[in-house]
Each structure stands twice: as C-alpha cells, then as structure tokens.
C-alpha atoms as one frame of an Amber mdcrd trajectory, in Angstrom:
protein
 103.446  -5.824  88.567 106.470  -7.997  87.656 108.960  -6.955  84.406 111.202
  -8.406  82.334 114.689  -6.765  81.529 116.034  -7.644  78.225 118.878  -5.698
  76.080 118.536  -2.505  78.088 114.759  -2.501  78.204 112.055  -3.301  80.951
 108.387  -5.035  79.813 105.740  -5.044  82.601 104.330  -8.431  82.290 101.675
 -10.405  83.890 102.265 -13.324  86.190 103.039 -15.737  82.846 104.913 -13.830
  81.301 102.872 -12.227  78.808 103.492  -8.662  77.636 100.646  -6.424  79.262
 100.294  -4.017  76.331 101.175  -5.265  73.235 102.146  -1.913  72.105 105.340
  -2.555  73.750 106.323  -5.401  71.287 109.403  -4.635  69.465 112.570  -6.726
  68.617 114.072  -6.800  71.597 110.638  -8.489  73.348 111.028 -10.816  70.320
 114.542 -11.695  71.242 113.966 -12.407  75.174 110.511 -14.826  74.648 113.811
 -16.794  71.901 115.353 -17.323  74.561 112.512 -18.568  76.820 111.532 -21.001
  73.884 115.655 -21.944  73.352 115.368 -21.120  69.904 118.915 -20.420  67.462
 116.986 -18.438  65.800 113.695 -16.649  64.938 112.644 -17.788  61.165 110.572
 -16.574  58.282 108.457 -18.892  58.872 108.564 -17.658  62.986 107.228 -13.608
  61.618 104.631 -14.859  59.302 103.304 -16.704  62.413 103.838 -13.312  64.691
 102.058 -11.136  62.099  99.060 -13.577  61.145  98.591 -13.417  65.371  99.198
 -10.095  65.618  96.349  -9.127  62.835  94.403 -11.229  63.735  93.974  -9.739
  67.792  94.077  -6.702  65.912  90.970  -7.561  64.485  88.975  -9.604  66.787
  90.423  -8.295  69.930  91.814 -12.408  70.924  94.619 -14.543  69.307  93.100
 -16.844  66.279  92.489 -21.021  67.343  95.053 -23.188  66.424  93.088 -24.189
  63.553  92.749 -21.224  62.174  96.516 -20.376  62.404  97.136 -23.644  61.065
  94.710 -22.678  58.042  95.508 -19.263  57.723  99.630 -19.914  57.730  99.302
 -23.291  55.850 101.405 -24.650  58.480 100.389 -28.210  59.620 100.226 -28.447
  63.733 103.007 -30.009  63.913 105.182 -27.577  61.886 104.086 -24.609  64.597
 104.659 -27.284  67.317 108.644 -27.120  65.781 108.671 -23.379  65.609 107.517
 -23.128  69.418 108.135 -26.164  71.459 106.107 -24.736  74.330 103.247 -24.369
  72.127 100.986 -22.184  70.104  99.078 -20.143  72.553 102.108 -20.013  75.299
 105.325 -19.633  72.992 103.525 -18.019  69.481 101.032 -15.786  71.492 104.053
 -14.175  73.966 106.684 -13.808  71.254 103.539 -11.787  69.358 103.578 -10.153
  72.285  99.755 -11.077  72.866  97.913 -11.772  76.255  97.897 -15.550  77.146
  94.839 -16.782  75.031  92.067 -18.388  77.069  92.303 -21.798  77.868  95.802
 -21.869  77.295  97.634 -23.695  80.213
C-alpha cells in the first residue's frame, strides 16, 4: 500500500492519492493535499467546503454531487472550481480526506 509522509507523519493512501481511512484526517493531511492543489492558503471558505463533505459521507456513506455542494455551500461551480483547481471530487474530496468519489477521473 503506498503512503504519504508529510510534517513527521505517514498516511496510507490508495493509488490516487486518497486517504484510506478518513479517520486519519487531521491538519497536517490538510496541509500536504495544499500543496498538491498549490494553494497559499486554505480559506474559510476551503473548511466550510471540508466539513459540508465530511458530514455529508458521514451520513450517506459517499461524498455529496457537485450540485448538492454547490446548493448546500451556496457556492456557485465556479467559486469551488477557484478553491480547488483540480476539481471538486479530486482536490475537495482528498483534502476532506474522503475516498475518490465515483466517477471522478
């Protein structure tokens, strides 16, 4: 199984990149997937995305559809498009520290 080292600590990861247990989110996992997107900086705007994701697997056991983060955050597509360049389902989903959602390429 591959990992990722960042600031002293080691995430097993699947072959994308993705966290394999989310329970092993934490700052520092937050940190390393800012530097994957080349972000200055992680936002308000950035968490509110993480924790509408993150409740939302909680609940339904998968990451929500764009539409409904764009709905549920207010945030037009474009708007989470400029918070993660790569994307909602590859650059939101890993810095939530959620599996790669399906159909996300």
């Amino acid at each position: 199984m591959p990992t990722v080292e960042h600031n002293g600590k080691v995430f097993p990861v699947t072959d994308d990149g993705f966290l394999t247990d989310s329970a092993l989110w934490c700052p520092e996992w937050v940190d390393h997937v800012r530097d994957l997107e080349e972000l200055d900086e992680v936002t308000e705007d950035h968490r509110e995305l993480m924790i509408i994701l993150r409740d939302h697997h909680e609940k339904h056991g998968h990451p929500p559809k764009v539409k409904e983060m764009t709905k549920h955050t207010g945030f037009k597509l474009k708007h989470i498009y400029e918070l993660f360049p790569s994307g909602p389902g590859k650059g939101a989903c890993k810095m939530a520290g959620l599996p790669k959602p399906d159909g996300c390429v």
